[in-house]
MIDO-280538 format. One record per residue (C-alpha): residue number from 1; x, y, z. Coordinates in nm, 4 decimals, padded with zeros to 6 digits. Each point is the difference from the previous one (the first is absolute). Layout:
REM residues N
<site num="NUM" u="X" v="Y" w="Z"/>
...
REM end
This chain:
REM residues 242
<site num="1" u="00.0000" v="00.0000" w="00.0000"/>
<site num="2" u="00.1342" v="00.3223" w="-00.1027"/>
<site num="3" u="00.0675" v="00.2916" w="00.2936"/>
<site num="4" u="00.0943" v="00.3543" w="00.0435"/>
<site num="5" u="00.2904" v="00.1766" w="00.0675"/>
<site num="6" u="-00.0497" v="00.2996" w="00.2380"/>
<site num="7" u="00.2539" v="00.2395" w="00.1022"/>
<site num="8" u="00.2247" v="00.2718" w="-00.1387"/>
<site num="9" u="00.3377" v="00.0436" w="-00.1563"/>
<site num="10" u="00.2458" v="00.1096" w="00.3354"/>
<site num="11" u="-00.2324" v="-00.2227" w="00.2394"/>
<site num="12" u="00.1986" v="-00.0921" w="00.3174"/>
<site num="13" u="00.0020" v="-00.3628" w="-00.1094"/>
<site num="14" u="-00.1876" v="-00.2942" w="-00.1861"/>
<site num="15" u="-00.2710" v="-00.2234" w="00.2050"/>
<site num="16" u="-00.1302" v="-00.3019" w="-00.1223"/>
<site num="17" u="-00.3357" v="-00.0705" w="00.0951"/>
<site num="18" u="-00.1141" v="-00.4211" w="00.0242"/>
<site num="19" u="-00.3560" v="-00.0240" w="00.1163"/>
<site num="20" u="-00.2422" v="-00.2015" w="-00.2116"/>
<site num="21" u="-00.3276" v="00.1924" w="00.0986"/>
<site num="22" u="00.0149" v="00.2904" w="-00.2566"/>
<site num="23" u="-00.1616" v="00.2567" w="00.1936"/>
<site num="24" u="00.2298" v="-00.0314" w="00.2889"/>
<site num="25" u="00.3161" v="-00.0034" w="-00.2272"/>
<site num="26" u="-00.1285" v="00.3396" w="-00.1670"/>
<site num="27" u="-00.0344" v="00.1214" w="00.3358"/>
<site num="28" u="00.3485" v="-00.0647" w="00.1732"/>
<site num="29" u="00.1270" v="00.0965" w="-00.3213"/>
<site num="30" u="-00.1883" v="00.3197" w="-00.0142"/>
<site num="31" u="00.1259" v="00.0764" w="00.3498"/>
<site num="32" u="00.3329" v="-00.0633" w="-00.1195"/>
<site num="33" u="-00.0328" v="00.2439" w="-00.2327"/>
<site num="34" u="-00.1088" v="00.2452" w="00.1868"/>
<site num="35" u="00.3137" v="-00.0317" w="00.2694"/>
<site num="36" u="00.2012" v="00.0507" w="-00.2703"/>
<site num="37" u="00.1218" v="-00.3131" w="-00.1160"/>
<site num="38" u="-00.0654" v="-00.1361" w="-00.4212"/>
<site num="39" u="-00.1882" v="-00.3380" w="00.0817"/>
<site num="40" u="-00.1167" v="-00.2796" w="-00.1932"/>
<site num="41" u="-00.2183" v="-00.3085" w="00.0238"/>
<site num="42" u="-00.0276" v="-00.3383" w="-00.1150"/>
<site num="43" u="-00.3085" v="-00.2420" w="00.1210"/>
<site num="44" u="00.1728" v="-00.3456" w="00.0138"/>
<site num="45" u="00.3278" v="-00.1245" w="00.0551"/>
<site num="46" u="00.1484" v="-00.1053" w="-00.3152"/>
<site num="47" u="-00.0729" v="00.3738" w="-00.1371"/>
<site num="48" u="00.2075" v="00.1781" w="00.3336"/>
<site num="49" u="00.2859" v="-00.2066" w="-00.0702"/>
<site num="50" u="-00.0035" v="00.1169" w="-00.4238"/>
<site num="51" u="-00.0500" v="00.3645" w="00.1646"/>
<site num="52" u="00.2611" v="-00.0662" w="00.2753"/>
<site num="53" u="00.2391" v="-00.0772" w="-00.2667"/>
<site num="54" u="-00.0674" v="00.2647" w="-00.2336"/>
<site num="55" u="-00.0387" v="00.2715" w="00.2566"/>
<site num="56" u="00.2843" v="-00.0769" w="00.2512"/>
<site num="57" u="-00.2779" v="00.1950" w="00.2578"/>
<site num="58" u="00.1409" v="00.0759" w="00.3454"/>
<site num="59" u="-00.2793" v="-00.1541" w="00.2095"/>
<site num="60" u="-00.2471" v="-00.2456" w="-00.1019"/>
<site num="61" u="-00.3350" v="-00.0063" w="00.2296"/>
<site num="62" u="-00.0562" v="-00.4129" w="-00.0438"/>
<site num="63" u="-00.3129" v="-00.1783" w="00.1177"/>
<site num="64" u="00.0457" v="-00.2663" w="00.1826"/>
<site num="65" u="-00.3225" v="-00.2298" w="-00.1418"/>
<site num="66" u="00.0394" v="00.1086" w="-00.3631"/>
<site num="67" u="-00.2094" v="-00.3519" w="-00.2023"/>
<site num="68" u="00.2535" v="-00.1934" w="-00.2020"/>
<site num="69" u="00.3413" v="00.1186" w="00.0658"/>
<site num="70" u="-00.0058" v="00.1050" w="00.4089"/>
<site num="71" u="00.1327" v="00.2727" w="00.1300"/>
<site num="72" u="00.2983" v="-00.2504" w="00.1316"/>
<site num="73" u="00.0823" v="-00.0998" w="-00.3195"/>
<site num="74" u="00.0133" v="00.2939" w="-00.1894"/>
<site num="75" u="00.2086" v="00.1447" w="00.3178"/>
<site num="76" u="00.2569" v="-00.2816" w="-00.0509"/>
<site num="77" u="00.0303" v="00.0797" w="-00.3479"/>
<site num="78" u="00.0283" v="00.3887" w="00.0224"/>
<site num="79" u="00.3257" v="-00.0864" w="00.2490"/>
<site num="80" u="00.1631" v="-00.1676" w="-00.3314"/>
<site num="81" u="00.0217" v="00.2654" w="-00.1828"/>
<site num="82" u="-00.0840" v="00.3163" w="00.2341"/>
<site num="83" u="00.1058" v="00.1827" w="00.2862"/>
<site num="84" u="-00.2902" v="00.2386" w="00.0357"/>
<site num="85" u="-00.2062" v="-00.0111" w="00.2895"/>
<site num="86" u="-00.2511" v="-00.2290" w="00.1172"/>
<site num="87" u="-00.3227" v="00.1016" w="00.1813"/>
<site num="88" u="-00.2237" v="-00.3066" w="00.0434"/>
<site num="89" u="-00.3300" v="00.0912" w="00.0627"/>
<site num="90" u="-00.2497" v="-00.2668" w="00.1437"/>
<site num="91" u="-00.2983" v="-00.0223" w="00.0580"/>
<site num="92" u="00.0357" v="-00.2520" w="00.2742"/>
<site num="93" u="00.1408" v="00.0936" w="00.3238"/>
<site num="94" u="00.1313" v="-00.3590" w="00.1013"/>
<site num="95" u="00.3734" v="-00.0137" w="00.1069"/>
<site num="96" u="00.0613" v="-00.2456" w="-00.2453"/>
<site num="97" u="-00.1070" v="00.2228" w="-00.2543"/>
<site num="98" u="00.2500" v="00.2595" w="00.0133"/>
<site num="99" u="00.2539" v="-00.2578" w="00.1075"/>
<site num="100" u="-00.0062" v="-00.1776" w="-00.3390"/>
<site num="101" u="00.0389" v="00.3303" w="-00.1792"/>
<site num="102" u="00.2809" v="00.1458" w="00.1712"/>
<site num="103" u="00.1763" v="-00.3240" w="-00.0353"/>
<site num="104" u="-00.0194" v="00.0263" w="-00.3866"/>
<site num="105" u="00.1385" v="00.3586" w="00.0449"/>
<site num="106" u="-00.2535" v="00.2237" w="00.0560"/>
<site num="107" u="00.1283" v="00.2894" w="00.1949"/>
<site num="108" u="-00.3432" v="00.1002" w="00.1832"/>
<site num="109" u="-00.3682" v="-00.1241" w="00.0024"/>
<site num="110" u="-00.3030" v="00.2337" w="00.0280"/>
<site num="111" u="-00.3704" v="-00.1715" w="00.1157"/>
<site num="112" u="-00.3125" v="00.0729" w="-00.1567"/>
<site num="113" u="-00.1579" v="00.2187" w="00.0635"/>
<site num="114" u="00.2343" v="00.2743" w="-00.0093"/>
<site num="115" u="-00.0332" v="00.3639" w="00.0153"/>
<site num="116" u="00.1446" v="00.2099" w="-00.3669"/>
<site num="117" u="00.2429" v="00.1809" w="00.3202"/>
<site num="118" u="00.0944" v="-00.2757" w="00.1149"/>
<site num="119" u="00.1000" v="-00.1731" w="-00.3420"/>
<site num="120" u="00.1609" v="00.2798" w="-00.1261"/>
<site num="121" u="00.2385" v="00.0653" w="00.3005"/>
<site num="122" u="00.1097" v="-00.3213" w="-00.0239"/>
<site num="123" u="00.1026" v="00.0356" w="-00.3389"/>
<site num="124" u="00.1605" v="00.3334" w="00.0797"/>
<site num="125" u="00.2201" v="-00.1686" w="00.3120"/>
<site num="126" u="00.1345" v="-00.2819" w="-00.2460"/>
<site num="127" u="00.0893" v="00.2530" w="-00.2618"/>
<site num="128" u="00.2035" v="00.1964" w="00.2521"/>
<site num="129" u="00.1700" v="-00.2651" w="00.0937"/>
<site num="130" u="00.3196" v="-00.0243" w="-00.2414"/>
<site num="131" u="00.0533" v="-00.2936" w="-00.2485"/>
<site num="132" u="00.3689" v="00.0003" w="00.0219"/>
<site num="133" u="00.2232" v="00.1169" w="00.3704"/>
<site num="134" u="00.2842" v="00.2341" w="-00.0622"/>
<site num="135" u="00.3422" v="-00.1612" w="-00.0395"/>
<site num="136" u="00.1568" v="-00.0224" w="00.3077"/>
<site num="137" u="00.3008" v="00.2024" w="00.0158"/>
<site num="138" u="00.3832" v="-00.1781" w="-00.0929"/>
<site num="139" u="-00.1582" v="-00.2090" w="-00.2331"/>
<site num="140" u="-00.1637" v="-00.3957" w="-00.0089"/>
<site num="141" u="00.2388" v="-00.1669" w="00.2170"/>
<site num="142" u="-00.0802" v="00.2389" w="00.2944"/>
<site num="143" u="-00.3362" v="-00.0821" w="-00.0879"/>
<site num="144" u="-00.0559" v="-00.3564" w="00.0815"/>
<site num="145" u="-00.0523" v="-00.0759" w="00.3445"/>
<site num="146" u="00.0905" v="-00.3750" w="00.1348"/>
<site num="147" u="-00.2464" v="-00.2039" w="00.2629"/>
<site num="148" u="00.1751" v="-00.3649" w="00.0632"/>
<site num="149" u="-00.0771" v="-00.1692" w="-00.3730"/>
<site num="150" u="-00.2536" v="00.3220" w="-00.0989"/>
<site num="151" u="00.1348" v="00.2440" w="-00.2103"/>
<site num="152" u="-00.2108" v="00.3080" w="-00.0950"/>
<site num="153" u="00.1310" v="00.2738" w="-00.2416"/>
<site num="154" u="-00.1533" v="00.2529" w="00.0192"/>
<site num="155" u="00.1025" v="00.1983" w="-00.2985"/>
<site num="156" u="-00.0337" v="-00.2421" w="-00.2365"/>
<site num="157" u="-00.3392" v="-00.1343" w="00.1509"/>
<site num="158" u="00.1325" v="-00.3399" w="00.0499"/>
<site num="159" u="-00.0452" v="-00.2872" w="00.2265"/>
<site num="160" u="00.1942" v="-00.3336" w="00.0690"/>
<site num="161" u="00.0105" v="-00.2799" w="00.2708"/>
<site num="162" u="00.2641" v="-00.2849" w="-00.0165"/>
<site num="163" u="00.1157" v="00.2172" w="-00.3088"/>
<site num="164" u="-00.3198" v="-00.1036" w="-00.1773"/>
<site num="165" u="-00.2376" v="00.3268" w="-00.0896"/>
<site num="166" u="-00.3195" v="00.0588" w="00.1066"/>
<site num="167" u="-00.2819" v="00.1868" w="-00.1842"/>
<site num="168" u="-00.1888" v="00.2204" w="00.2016"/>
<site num="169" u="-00.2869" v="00.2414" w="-00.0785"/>
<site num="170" u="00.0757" v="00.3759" w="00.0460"/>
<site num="171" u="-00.1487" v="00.0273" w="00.3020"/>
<site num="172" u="00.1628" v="-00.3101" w="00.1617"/>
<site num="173" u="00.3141" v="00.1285" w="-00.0944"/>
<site num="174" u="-00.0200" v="00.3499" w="00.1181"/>
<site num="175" u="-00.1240" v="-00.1574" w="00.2964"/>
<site num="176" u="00.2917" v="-00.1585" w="00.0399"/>
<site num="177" u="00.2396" v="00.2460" w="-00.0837"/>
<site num="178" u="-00.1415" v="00.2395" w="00.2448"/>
<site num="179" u="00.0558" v="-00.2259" w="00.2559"/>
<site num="180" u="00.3392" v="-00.1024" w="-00.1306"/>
<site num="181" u="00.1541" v="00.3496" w="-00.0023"/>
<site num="182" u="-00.0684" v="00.0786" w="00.3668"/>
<site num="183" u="00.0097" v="-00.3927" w="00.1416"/>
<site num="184" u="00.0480" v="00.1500" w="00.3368"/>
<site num="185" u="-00.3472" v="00.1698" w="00.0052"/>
<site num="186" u="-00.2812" v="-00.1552" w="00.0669"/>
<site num="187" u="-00.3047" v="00.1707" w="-00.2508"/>
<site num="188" u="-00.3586" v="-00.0004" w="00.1143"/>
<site num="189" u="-00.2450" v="-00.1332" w="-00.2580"/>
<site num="190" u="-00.0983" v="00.3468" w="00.0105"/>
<site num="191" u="00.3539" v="00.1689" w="-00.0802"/>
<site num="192" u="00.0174" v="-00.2979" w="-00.2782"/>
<site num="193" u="-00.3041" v="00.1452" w="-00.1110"/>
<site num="194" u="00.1182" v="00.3752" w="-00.0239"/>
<site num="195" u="00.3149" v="-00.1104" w="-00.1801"/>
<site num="196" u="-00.1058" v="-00.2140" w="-00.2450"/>
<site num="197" u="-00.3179" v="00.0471" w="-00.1060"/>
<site num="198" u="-00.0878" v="00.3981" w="00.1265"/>
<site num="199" u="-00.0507" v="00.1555" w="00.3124"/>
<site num="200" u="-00.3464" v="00.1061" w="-00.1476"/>
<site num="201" u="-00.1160" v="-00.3750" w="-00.0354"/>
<site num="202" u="-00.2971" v="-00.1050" w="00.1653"/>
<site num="203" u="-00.0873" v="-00.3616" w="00.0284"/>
<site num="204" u="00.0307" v="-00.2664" w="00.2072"/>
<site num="205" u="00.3473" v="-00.0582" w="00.1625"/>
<site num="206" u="-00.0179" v="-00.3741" w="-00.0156"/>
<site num="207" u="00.1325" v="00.0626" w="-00.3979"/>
<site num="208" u="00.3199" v="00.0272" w="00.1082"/>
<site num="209" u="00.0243" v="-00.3446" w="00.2044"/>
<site num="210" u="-00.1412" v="-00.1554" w="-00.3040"/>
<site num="211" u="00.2468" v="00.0880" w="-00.2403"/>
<site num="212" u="00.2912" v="-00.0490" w="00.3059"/>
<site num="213" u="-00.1761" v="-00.3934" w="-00.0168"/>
<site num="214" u="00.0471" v="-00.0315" w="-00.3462"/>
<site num="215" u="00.3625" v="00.1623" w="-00.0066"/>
<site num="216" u="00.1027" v="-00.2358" w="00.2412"/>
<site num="217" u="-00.1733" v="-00.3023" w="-00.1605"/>
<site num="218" u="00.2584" v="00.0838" w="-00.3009"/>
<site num="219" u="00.2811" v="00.0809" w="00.1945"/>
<site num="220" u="-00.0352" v="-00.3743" w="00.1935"/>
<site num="221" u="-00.0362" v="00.1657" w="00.2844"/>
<site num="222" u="-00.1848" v="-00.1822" w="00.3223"/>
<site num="223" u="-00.1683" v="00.2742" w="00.1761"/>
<site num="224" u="00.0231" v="-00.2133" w="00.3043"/>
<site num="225" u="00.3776" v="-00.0334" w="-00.0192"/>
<site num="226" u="00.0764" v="00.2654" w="-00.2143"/>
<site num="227" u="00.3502" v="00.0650" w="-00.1759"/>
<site num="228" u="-00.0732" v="00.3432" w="-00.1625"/>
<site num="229" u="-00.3161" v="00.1445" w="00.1133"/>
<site num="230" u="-00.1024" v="00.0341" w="00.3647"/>
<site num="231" u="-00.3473" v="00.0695" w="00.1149"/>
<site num="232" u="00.0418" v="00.2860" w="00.3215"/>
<site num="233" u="-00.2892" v="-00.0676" w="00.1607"/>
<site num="234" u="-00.2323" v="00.2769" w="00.0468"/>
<site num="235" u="00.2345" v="00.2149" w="-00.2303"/>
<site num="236" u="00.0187" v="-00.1151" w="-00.3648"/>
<site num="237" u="00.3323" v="-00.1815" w="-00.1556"/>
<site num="238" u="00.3567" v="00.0402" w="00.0089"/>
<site num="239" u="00.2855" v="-00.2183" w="-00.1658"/>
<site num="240" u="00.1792" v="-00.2575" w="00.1791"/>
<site num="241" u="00.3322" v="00.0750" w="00.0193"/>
<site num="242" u="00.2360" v="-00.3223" w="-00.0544"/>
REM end
């Protein structure tokens, strides 16, 4: 099914909108519009991945129960081929739910019903937050910063354990490096909040201990015994210094 485009030439950055009920996919995109950004929609998965491809957008707005290809699914394959971000909207609130999409790569969820404020400062707070760190000053090797058999370098966005790498989404890896450059601090979920997605982000905290599951599910790492992450109780998360 054919869509519109809606925006303007200079728009502060290109939304993909993935709803299958038409009138609600006009609407966020309309809204979209309106807060400045150029915004497009497609009704079923299949099309947002063509448009994803073509585009390049900077945040996608994905459905969770899209009919044929999921929300999951199309999710998984956006992360082949794009780093833009992920806002999984659902229109379920079960744990599981938001779970399964962050663990495709999703870098936020959103339940239905949602207010147009609420939507669009979440897309706001992701596109503040910056696709790339600054290089660390005296180049890569001063970069990388060494945990027992974890290696993280944080210029080049790399990971390895046991000298094998590890792919992690964007989140999961900033995640990680923010806890790797300061291992002596231990970072409220709150303070991991302000620094990696936006001190203006409003949802619930429990995102961050989510994506902190699923980064140490790649890394290996028991949570009960851990060798890189360490849960401070009542704090946040801190890394575990060898």
């Amino acid at each position: 099914m054919s869509t519109a485009t809606t925006g303007r030439p200079g728009a502060a950055g290109t939304v993909l909108v993935v709803e299958d009920e038409p009138d609600l996919a006009r609407m966020v995109a309309t809204y979209m519009t309106h807060a400045g950004y150029r915004a497009e929609v497609a009704l079923t998965g299949r099309d947002a991945l063509e448009r994803a491809r073509r585009l390049d957008p900077d945040v996608v707005l994905l459905d969770l129960g899209l009919p044929g290809l999921d929300g999951v699914e199309v999710c998984r394959q956006l992360r082949t081929f794009t780093d833009c971000y992920v806002l999984m909207v659902t229109a379920r609130s079960d744990e599981i739910d938001k779970i399964v999409g962050l663990s495709v790569g999703a870098d936020d969820y959103i339940t239905k019903p949602f207010s147009p404020r609420e939507l669009v400062a979440r897309v706001q707070a992701v596109l503040r937050r910056p696709r790339r760190p600054a290089p660390a000053e005296g180049g890569s090797g001063d970069s990388e910063r060494t945990f027992g058999d974890l290696v993280v370098d944080l210029d080049g966005r790399r990971v390895r354990v046991d000298s094998r790498p590890v792919e992690l989404t964007r989140t999961e890896f900033d995640i990680l490096a923010l806890l790797a450059a300061s291992p002596t601090v231990a970072f409220s979920r709150r303070r991991i909040l302000d620094e990696v997605w936006d001190p203006g982000w409003i949802g619930d905290e429990h995102v961050v201990d989510v994506h902190v599951a699923h980064l140490r599910a790649k890394l290996g790492d028991d949570p009960g015994t851990p060798r890189y992450i360490d849960t401070v109780r009542g704090v946040g998360y801190r890394m575990v210094r060898p």
